[in-house]
C-alpha positions as CSV (number, residue, x, y, z in Angstrom):
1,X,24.0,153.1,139.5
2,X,22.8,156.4,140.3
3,X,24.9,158.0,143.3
4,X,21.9,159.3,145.1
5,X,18.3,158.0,145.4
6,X,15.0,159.9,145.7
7,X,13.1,156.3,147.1
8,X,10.3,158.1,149.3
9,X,8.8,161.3,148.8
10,X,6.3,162.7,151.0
11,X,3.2,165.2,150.8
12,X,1.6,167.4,153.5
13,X,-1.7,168.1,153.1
14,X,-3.2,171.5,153.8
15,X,-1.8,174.8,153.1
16,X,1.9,173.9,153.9
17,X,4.6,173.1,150.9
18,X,5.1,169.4,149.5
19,X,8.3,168.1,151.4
20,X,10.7,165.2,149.6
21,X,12.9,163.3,151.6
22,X,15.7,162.3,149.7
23,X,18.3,159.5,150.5
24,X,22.1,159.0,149.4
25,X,24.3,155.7,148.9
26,X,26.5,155.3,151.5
27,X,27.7,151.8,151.3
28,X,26.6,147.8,150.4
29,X,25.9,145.4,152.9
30,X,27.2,141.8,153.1
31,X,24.8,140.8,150.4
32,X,25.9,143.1,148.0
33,X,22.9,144.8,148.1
34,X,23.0,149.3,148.7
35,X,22.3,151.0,151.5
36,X,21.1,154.7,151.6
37,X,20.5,156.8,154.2
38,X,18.6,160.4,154.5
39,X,20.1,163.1,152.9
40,X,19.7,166.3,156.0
41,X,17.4,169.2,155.0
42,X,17.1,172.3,155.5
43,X,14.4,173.7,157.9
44,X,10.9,173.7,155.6
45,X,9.6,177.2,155.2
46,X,6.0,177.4,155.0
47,X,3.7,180.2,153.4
48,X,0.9,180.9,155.4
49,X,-2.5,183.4,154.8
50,X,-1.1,187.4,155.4
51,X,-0.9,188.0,159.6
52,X,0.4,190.4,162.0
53,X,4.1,190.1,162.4
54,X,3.5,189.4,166.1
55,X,2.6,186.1,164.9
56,X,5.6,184.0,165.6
57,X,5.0,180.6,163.4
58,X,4.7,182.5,159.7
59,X,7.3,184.2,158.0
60,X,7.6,186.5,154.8
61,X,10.3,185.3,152.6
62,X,10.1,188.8,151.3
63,X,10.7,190.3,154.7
64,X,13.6,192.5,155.2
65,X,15.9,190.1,156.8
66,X,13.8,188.4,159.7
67,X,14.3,184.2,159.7
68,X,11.9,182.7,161.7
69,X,13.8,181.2,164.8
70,X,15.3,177.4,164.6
71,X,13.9,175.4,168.1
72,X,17.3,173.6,169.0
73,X,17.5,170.9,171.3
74,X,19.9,169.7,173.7
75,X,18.9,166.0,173.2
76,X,17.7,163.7,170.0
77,X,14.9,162.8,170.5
78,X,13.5,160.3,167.4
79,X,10.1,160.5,168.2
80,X,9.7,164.2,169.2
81,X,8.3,163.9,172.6
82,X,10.3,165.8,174.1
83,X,9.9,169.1,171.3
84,X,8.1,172.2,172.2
85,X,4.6,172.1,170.3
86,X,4.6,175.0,167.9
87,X,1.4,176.6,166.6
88,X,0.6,176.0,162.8
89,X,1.1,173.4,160.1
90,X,4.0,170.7,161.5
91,X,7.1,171.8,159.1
92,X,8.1,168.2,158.0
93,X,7.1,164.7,157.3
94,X,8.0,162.0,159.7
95,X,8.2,158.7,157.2
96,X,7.8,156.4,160.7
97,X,4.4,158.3,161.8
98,X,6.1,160.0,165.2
99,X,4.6,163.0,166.4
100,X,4.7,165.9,163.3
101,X,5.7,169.9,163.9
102,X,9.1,168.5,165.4
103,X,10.8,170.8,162.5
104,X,13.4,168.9,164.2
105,X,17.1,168.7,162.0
106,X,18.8,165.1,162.2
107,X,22.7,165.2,162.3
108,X,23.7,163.3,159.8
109,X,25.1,160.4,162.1
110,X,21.9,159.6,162.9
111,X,20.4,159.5,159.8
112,X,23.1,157.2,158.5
113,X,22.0,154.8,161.4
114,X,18.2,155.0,161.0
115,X,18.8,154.6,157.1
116,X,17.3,151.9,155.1
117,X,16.8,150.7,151.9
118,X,14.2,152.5,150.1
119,X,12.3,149.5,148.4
120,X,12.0,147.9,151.9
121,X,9.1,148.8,155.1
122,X,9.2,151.5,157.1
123,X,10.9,149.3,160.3
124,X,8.1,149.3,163.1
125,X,7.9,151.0,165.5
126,X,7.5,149.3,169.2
127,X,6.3,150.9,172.0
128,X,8.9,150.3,174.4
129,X,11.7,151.8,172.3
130,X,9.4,154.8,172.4
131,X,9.9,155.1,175.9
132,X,13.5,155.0,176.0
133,X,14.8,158.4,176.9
134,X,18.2,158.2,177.6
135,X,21.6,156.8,175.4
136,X,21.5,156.3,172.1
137,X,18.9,154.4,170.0
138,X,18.3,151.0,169.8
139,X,16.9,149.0,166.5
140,X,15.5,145.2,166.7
141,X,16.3,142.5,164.1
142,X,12.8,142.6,162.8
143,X,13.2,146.5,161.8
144,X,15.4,145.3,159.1
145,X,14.9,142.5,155.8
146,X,17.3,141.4,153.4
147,X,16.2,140.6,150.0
148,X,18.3,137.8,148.1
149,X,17.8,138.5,144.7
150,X,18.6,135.2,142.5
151,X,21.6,135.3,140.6
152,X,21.3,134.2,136.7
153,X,24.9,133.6,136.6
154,X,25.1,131.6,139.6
155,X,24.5,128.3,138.0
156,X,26.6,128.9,135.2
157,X,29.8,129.4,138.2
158,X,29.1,126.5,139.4
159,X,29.4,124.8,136.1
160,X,32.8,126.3,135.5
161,X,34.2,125.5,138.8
162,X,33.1,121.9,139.0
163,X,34.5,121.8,134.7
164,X,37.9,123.7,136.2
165,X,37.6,121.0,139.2
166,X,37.9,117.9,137.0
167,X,39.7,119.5,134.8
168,X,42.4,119.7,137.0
169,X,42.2,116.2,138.0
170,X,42.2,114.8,135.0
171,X,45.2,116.7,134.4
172,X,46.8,115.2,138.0
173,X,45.4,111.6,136.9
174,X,47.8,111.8,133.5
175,X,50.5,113.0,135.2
176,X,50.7,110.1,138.0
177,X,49.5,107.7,134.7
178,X,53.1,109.1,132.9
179,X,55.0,108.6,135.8
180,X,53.7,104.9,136.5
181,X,54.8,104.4,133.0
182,X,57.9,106.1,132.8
183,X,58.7,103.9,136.3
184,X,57.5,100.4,134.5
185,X,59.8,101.1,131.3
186,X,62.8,102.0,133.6
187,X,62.2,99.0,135.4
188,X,61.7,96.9,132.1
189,X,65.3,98.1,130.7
190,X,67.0,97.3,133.9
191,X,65.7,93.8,133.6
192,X,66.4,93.4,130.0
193,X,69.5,94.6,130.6
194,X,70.0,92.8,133.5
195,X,69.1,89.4,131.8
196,X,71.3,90.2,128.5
197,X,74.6,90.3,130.7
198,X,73.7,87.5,132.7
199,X,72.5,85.4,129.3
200,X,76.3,86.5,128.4
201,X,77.9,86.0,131.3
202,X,76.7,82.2,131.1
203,X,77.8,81.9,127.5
204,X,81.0,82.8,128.5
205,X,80.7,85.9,125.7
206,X,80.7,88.7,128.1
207,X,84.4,90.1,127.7
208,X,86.7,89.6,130.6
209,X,84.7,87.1,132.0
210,X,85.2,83.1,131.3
211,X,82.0,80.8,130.5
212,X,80.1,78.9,134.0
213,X,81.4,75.9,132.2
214,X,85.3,77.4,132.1
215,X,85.3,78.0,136.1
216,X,88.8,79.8,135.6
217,X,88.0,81.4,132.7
218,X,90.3,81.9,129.7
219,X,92.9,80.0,131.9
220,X,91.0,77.0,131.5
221,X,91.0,76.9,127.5
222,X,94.3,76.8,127.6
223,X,94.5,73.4,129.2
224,X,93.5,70.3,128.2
225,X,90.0,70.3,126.1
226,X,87.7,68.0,125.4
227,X,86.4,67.3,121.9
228,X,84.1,65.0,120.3
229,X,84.8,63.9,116.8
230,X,83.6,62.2,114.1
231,X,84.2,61.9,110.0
232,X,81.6,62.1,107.8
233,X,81.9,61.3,103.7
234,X,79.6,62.0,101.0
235,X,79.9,60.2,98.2
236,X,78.8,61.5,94.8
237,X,76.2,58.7,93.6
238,X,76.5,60.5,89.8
239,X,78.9,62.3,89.4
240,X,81.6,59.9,91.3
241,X,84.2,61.3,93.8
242,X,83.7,61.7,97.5
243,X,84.0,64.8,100.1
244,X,85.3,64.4,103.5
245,X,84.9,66.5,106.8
246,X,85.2,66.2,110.4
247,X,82.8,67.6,112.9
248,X,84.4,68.7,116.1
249,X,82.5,69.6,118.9
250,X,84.8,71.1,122.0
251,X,82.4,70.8,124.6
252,X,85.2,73.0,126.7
253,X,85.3,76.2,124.8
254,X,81.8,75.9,123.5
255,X,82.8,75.9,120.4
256,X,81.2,73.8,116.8
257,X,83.8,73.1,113.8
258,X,83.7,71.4,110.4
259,X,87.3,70.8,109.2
260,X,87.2,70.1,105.5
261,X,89.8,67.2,104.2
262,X,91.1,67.6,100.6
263,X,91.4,64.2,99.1
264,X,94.6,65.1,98.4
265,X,95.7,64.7,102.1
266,X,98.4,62.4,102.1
267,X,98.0,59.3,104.4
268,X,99.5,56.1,105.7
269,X,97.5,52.4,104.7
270,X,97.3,50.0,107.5
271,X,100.4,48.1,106.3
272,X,102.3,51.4,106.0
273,X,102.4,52.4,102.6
274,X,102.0,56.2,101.6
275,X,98.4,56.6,100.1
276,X,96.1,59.8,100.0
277,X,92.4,60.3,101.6
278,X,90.5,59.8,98.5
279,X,92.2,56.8,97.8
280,X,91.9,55.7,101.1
281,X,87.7,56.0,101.2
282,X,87.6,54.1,98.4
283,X,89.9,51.2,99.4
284,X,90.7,50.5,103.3
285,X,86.7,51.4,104.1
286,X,85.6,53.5,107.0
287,X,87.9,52.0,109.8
288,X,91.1,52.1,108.2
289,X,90.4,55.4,106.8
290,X,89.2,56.7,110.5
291,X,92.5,54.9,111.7
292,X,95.1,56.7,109.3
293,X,93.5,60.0,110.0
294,X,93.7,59.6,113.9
295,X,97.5,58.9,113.0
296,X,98.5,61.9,110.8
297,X,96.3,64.5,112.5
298,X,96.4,62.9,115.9
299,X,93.0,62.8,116.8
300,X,90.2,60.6,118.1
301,X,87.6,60.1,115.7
302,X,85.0,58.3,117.3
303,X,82.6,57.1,114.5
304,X,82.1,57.4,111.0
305,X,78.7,58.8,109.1
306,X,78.5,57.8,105.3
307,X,76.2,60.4,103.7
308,X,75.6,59.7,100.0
309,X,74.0,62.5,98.4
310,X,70.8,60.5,97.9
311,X,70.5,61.0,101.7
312,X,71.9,64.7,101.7
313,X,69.2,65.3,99.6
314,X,66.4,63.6,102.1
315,X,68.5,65.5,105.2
316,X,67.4,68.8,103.3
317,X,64.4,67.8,102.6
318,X,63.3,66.7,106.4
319,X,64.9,70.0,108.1
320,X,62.8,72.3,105.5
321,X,65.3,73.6,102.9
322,X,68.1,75.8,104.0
323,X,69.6,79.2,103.9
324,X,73.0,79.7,102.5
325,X,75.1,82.4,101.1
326,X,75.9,81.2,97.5
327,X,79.1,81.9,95.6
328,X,78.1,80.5,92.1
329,X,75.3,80.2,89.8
330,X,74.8,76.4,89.9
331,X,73.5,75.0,86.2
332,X,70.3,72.4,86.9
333,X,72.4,68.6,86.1
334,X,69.0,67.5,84.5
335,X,69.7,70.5,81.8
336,X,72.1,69.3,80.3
337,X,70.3,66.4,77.9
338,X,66.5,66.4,77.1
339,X,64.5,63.5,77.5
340,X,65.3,62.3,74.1
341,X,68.7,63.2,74.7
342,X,69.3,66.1,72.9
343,X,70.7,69.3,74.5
344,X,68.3,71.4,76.7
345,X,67.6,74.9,75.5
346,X,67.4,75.9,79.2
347,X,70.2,78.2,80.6
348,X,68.7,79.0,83.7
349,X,70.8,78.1,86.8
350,X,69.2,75.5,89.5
351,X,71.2,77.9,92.1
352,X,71.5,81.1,91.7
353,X,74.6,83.2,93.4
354,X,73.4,85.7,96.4
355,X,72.6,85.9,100.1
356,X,70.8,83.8,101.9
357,X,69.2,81.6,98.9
358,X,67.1,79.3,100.0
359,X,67.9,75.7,98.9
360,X,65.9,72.4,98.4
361,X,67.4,69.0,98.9
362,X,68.3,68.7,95.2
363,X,69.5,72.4,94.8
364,X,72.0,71.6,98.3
365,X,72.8,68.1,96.5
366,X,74.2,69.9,93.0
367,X,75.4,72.7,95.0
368,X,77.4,70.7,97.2
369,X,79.1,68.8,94.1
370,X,79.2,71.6,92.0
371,X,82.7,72.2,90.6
372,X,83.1,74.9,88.2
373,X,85.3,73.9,85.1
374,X,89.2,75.8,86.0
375,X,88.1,75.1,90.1
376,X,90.3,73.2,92.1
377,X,88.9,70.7,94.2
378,X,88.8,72.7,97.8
379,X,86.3,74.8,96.2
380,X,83.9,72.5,95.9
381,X,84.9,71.0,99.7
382,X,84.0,74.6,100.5
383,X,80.5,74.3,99.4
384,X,80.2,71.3,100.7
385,X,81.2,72.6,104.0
386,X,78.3,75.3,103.8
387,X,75.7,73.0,103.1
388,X,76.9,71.0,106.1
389,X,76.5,74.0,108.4
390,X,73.5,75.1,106.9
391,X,71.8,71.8,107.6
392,X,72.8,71.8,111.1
393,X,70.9,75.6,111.4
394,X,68.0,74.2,110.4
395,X,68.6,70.4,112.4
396,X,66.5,70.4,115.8
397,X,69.1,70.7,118.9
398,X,66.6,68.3,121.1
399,X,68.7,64.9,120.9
400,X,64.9,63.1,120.4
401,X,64.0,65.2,117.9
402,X,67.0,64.9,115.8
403,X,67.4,60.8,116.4
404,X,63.9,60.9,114.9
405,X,65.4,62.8,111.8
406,X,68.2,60.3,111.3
407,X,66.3,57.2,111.7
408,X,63.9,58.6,109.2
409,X,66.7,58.8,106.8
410,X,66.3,55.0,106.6
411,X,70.1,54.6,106.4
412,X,72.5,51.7,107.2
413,X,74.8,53.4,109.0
414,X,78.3,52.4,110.3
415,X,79.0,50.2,112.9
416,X,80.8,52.5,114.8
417,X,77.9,55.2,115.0
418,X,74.6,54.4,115.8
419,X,71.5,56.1,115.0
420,X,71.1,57.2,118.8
421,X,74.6,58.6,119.1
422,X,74.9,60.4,115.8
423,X,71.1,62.2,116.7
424,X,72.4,63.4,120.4
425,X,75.9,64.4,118.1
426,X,74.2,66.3,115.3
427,X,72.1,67.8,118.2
428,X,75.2,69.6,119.5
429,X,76.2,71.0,116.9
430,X,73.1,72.3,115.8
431,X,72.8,74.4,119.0
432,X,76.4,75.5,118.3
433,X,75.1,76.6,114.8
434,X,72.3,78.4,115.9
435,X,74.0,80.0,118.7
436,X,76.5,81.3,116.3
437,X,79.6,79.6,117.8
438,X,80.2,77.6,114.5
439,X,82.5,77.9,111.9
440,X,83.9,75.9,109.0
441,X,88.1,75.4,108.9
442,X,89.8,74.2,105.4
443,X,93.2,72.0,106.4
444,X,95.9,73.4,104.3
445,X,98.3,71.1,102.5
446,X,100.9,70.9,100.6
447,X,101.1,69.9,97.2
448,X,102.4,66.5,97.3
449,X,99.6,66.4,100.3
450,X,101.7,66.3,103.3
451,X,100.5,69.2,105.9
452,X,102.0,72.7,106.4
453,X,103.1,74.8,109.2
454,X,100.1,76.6,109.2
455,X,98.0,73.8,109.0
456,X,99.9,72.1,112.2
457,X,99.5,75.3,114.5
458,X,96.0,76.6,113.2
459,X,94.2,73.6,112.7
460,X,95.6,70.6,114.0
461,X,96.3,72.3,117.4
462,X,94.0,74.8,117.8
463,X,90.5,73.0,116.4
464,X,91.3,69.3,116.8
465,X,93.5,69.4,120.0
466,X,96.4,71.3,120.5
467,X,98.8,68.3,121.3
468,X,98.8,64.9,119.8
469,X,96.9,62.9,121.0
470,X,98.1,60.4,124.1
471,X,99.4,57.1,123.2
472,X,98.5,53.9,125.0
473,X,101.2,52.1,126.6
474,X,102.0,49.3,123.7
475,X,101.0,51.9,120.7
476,X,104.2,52.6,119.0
477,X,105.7,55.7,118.9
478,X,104.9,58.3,115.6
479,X,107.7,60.3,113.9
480,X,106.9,62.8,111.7
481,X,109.6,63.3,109.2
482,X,110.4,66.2,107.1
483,X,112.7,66.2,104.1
484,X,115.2,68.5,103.8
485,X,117.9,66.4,101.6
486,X,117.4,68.1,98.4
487,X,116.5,64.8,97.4
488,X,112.8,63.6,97.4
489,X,113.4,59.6,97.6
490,X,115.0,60.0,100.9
491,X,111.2,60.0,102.2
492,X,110.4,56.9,100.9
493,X,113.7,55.1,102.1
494,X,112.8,56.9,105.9
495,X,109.2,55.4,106.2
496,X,110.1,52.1,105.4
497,X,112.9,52.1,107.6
498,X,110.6,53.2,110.3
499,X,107.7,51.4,109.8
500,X,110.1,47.9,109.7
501,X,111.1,49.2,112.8
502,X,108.1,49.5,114.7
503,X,107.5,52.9,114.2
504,X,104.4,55.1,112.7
505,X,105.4,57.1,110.1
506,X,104.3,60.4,109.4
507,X,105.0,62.8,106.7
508,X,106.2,66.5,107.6
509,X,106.3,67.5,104.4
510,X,109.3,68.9,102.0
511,X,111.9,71.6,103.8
512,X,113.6,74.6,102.3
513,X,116.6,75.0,101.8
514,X,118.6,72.1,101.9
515,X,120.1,71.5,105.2
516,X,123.4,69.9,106.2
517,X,122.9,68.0,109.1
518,X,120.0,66.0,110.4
519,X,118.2,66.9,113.8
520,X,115.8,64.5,116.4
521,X,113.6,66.9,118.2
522,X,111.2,65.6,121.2
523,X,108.9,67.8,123.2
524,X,107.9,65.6,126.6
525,X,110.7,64.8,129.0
526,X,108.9,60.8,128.3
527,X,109.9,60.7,124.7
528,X,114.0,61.6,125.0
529,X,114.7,57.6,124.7
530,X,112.6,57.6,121.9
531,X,114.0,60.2,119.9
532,X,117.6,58.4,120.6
533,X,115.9,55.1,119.7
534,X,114.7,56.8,116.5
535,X,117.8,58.3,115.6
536,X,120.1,55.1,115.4
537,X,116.7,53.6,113.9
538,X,117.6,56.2,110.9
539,X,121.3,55.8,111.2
540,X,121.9,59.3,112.4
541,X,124.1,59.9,115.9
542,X,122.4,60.8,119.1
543,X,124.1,64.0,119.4
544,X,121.4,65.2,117.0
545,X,118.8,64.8,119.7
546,X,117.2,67.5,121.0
547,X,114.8,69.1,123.2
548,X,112.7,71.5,121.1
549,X,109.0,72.0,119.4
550,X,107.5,69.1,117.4
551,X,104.6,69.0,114.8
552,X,101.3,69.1,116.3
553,X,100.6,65.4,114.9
554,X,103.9,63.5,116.1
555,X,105.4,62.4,118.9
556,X,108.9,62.7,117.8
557,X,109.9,65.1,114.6
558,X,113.0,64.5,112.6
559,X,114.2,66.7,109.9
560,X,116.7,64.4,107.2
561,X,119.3,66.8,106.3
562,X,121.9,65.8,103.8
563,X,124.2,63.6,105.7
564,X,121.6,61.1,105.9
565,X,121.8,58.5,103.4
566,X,119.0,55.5,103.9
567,X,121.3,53.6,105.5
568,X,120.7,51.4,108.4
């Protein structure tokens, strides 16, 4: 922009010079738009037709220094009334029409104030304003008008403020949407956290903290417990042979186990011979096996399940296969001969050794029976025991549900189980199994099948009871009786002394070394006349009774030392 502005220019007619009035930018109103005011002038000089020099209103510009004289005035007067008239041409041009010839200079205060934009009217003039005489002058609204030129870019700030606008927003809106979420996922953690230790805390898993069921914690557990037990036996319709486990379930410490029984396990018949577990399936039945296994391990069996492998292999069947971790390739049984029977060219294993193989009910069936030639029997107990455990993983834990499984077995079952009791049993344990708080327990024994130290203290006492179990008032009294004579017949000669006696005999096993002298050891303040009446039962003197620690399975324990000779 140009700092000054020639907007008018004016022309006198006649003989006097052309006179410009020129304006200067002095500032921008509230609009934005410039204002200009007059820029002062000098006093016009005029050439006029060659006269006397007693003529006062012409001048020479040649002339040897005369300036024509300047009228001054004491007042401003804007419309020039009050100016002396001069003679000749008026020296200037009034842009409002006012009286000409004023020759009048502005100051340039008051050409600021009577400024106005160029490309705008001349403001009016009114008459009474004309009049006014005195103080300074006054201008009406209407002598000014503002011209609001349309801005192109306008519209185009208006679009970017309202886009900045909900820009912003949207910006506000994700940030309360991220902080809603964050809030819901802390509150989500806290619960699931919240509901993990309290599903603990109920299962009695949390550490430091006893199950609801315990009440006292791990006080309670070691106290009296309660466990349900019964015995089942498979019996190898094939191959011959039979496998025997019981299935505890200690509804007190939550807690599922199947105790494997070698065959080898040595046992007492019900007229008090010495027989073993195998033999005893086969020839005293289910009730006097249940019976002699109550007396040596001193438990409660409460019924008996007979599951012969024809029904192991339906059980798999009905539950959907199961999952097991094998420990040998199994060869397929129906390999061995062709249908003509020559030899099968098949190698390929029925079972193959890895995790988690999945097994049908006649994979679980050769499994279970497999014995590898060089194996000793337990190891095929053990995989007997993991098919067990892997059946009652897959077994429904509703008591309905799994009654219907068992009936659908179509079995006869023992007497002393019904179908009803043994569904609501297996039920148990299956939740145990899938809960994880099942395991499988081998009972260690001796070689001539009498039970060790560490089978008394880890299984007998600490899976199927702890302490014998409780006599009835008329049941006779059981002495286990370990030999430590150097002389193996003295075993023999001791049970049938105490079993003419009245007595149940139970075998302790074979001590080492040799000992000298014989001891009568009772553990309950009830039993002391007991172990005396055992004692002169066996010949021995009284002064070899005791107070001490008994086998888990007796009530009495008596180790023969040498100076006990099978006498009376």
């Amino acid at each position: 922009m140009n700092d000054r502005y020639d907007g008018y220019s004016g022309s006198y007619s006649g003989d006097a010079s052309n006179t410009s009035d020129q304006y200067e930018l002095v500032g921008y109103d509230e609009y934005g738009q410039p204002v200009y005011r007059q820029v002062p002038q000098q006093p016009a000089q005029y050439e006029y037709p060659q006269q006397s020099q007693d003529q006062g209103y012409g001048y020479d510009p040649y002339a040897t220094g005369q300036q024509p004289p300047v009228p001054s005035y004491d007042t401003y007067d804007p419309y020039g009334a009050g100016a002396p008239a001069q003679q000749g041409p008026p020296p200037s041009y009034d842009p409002y029409g006012t009286a000409a010839g004023t020759g009048q200079q502005q100051r340039v205060e008051e050409q600021t104030a009577t400024a106005h934009i160029p490309a705008q009217a001349a403001p009016r003039t009114e008459p009474a304003a004309r009049d006014r005489r005195d103080g300074a002058p006054e201008y009406q609204t209407e002598q000014f008008s503002f011209v609001e030129e349309p801005d192109e870019n306008s519209e185009d700030v208006i679009d970017w403020l309202k886009f900045t606008e909900s820009r912003t927003e949207r910006r506000e809106e994700a940030r309360r949407r991220g902080r809603s979420r964050i809030v819901a996922l802390v509150v989500v953690l806290v619960l699931c956290v919240t509901g993990g230790v309290g599903y603990l805390w109920y299962a009695g898993k949390l550490p430091g903290f006893g199950s609801k069921d315990s009440g006292k914690g791990a006080a309670d557990t070691a106290g009296p417990q309660n466990r349900d037990v019964i015995v089942v036996h498979m019996h190898n319709t094939k191959g011959g042979g039979t496998s025997t486990a019981l299935l505890v379930n200690n509804t007190t410490t939550k807690q599922g186990t199947t105790v494997l029984l070698p065959n080898s396990l040595a046992l007492t018949d019900d007229e008090g011979s010495a027989t073993t577990l195998g033999k005893s399936v086969d020839g005293d039945g289910s009730s006097g096996t249940r019976e002699a296994i109550d007396t040596v391990l001193g438990t409660d069996v409460e019924g008996t399940w007979r599951l012969d492998t024809p029904y192991l292999n339906n059980l798999v069947e009905l539950v959907g296969n199961i999952d097991i971790d094998t420990n040998a390739d199994v060869p397929d049984p129906a390999a061995k001969s062709g249908k003509d029977g020559k030899k099968a060219t098949s190698t390929s294993p029925l079972v193959k050794k890895g995790k988690q193989q999945t097994l049908s009910g006649p994979m679980a069936v050769a499994y279970a029976t497999y014995r590898a030639p060089g194996e000793s029997d337990t190891a095929q107990l053990m995989r007997f025991g993991q098919v067990m455990q892997g059946v009652l993983r897959k077994l429904s834990s509703d008591p309905h549900a799994a009654t219907v499984t068992v009936q659908s077995l179509a079995q006869i079952l023992d007497p002393s189980l019904g179908e009803k009791d043994l569904g609501a049993f297996l039920a148990k344990l299956a939740d145990r199994a899938k809960g994880g708080d099942y395991k499988t327990a081998l009972l260690p024994v001796q070689q001539d099948g009498t039970l060790s130290e560490q089978a008394t203290g880890s299984v007998v006492k600490d899976v199927l009871g702890g302490t014998v179990k409780n006599p009835g008032k008329d049941a006779s009294v059981r002495v286990g009786i370990k030999n430590a004579t150097g002389v193996k017949t003295r075993t023999e000669k001791a049970r049938v002394t105490l079993v003419n006696g009245g007595y149940t005999f139970v075998d302790a096993g074979t001590g080492t070394p040799a000992q000298a002298a014989s001891q009568v050891t009772y553990q309950d303040d009830d039993r002391k006349q007991d172990a005396v009446e055992v004692a002169k039962t066996l010949g021995l003197p009284t002064s070899a009774v005791r107070k001490g620690k008994t086998v888990a399975n007796a009530d009495v324990s008596v180790v023969l030392g040498q100076n006990y000779t099978g006498g009376q």
